[in-house]
N, C-alpha and C positions, 0 to 999 in steps of 0.2 A: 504494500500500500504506500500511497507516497507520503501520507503523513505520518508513516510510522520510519521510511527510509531519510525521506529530506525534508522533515520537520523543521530543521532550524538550519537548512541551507542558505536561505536568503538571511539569516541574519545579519552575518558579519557585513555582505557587500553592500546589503541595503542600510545597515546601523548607520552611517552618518542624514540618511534622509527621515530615519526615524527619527534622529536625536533634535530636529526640526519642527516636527510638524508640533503645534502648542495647541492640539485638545488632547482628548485622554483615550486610552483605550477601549472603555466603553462606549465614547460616543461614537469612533469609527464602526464600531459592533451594529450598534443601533443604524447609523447612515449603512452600513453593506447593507442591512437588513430591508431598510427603505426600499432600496436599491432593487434588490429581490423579489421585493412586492411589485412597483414598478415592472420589473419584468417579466413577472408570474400575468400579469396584466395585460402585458403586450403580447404575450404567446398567444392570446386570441385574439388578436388583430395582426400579427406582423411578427413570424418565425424568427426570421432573420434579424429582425429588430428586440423579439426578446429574449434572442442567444445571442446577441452584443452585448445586451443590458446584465444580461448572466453571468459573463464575463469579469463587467467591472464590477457586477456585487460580490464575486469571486476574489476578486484583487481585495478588495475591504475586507472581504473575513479574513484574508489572509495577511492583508496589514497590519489587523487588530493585535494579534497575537507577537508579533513581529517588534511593534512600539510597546508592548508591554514589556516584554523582556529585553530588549535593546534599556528602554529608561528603568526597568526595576522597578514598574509599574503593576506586576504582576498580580493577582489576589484570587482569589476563592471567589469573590461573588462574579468577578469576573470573566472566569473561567465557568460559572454557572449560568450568566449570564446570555454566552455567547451561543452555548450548548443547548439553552432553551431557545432563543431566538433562528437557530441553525433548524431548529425542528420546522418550528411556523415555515421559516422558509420552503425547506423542503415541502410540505404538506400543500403551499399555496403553490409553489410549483408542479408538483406533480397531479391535482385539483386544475390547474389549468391546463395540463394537457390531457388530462382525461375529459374535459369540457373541449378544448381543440378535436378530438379525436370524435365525442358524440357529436358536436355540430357536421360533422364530414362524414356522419353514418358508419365509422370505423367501431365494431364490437369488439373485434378483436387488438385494436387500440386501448380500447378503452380499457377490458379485461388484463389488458397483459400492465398497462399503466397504473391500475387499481394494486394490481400484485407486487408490484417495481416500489409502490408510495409504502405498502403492509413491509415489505421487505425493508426499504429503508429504513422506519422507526424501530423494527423488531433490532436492527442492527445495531442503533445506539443505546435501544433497552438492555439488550443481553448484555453489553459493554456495560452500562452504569450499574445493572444488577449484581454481574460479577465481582465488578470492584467494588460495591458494596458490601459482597462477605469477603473482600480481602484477597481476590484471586485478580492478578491482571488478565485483561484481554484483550489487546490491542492484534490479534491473527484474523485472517480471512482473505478473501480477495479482492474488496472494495469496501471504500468507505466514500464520505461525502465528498470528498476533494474529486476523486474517482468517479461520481455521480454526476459531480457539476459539469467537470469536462464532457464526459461523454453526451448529457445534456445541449450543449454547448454544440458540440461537432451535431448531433440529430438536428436540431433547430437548425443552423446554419449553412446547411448543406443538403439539407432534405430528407436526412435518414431516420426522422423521427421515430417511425415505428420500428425499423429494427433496432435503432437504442434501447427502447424499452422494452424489447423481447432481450435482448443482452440482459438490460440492468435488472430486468424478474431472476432470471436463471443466476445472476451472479449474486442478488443480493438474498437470496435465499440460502444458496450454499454458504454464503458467508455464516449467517446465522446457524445451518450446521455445525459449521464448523466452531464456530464460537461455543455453542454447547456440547460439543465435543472435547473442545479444550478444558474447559471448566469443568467437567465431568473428570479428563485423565487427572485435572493438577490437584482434584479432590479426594481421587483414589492415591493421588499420590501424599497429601497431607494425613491423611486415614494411615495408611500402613505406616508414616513415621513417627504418626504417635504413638502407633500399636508399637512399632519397635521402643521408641524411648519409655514406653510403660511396662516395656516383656523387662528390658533393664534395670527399672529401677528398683521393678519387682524381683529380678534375681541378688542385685546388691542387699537389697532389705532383706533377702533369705539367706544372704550369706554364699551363694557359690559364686559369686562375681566379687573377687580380691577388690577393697576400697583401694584405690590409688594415692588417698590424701593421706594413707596412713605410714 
């Protein structure tokens, strides 16, 4: 995925333009977010004009995180922040192309767009749930960054519907996969407790030599 490979690629080369710009990190969050709506809007009037607009709400989500940590802006609600508003987006985005798709009598548009939108959320659910009880999950083969672009290229170029037969099939597996992970790294927290409890149960009975002694 690319934000789990070149997360903080643009840092460095971009840090002197971040250490410039004088709002805050969350108002850029809030403006990408505008930005999104905008062009969740324009996808029913004009493809091509709302995978340009997609674009630059892209560039803002991706600024936002960029000027936090260049300035040491960083914080929790921030990061909460941006993660709620990344949802709406998606949800108005993928809501306007299943409205692109009924106005043009495309079902199988619609359907496969419907499952691509269920896909996306279930994606950064499993994610937040995991790390919820303490298991990271950042595995799969797409996440939002990945979503936008290809979004992006469908709008622009005219492939909308095979985009979203892509982003169905990939955003589902993903979420196998993600419950797949969380399952092995629990079986795998499971058996080393079992192990440090088989041990401290043999110490406490005495055939395991205390070493402090």
């Amino acid at each position: 995925m690319i934000s789990a490979k070149f997360g903080r690629f643009l840092d460095k080369p971009l840090a002197p333009l971040a250490r410039r710009i004088p709002i805050s990190p969350s108002a850029l969050t809030i403006l990408g977010f505008l930005i999104m709506v905008v062009a969740a809007i324009s996808i029913l009037f004009n493809l091509v004009l709302g995978g340009l607009l997609l674009l630059l709400g892209g560039i803002f989500d991706m600024f936002d995180g960029i000027v936090a940590r260049v300035n040491s802006k960083s914080t929790k609600f921030g990061a909460f922040l941006d993660s709620t508003l990344d949802r709406y987006s998606d949800s108005f985005t993928f809501v306007a192309v299943i409205w692109h798709f009924f106005e043009g009598n495309d079902l199988a548009g619609v359907i496969f767009t419907a499952g691509s939108l269920v896909g996306a959320l279930l994606t950064s659910y499993v994610r937040s749930r995991s790390e919820g009880i303490g298991i990271r999950c950042d595995v799969g083969l797409i996440e939002r960054p990945e979503r936008v672009i290809l979004l992006i290229i469908g709008c622009v170029a005219g492939w909308l519907l095979y985009i979203v037969i892509v982003l169905f099939f990939l955003g589902h597996i993903t979420v196998i996969q993600r419950i797949l992970h969380v399952r092995k790294m629990n079986r795998l927290e499971i058996e080393t407790n079992e192990q440090v409890t088989m041990h401290h149960a043999m110490r406490y009975e005495g055939t395991i030599p205390d070493k402090s002694e």
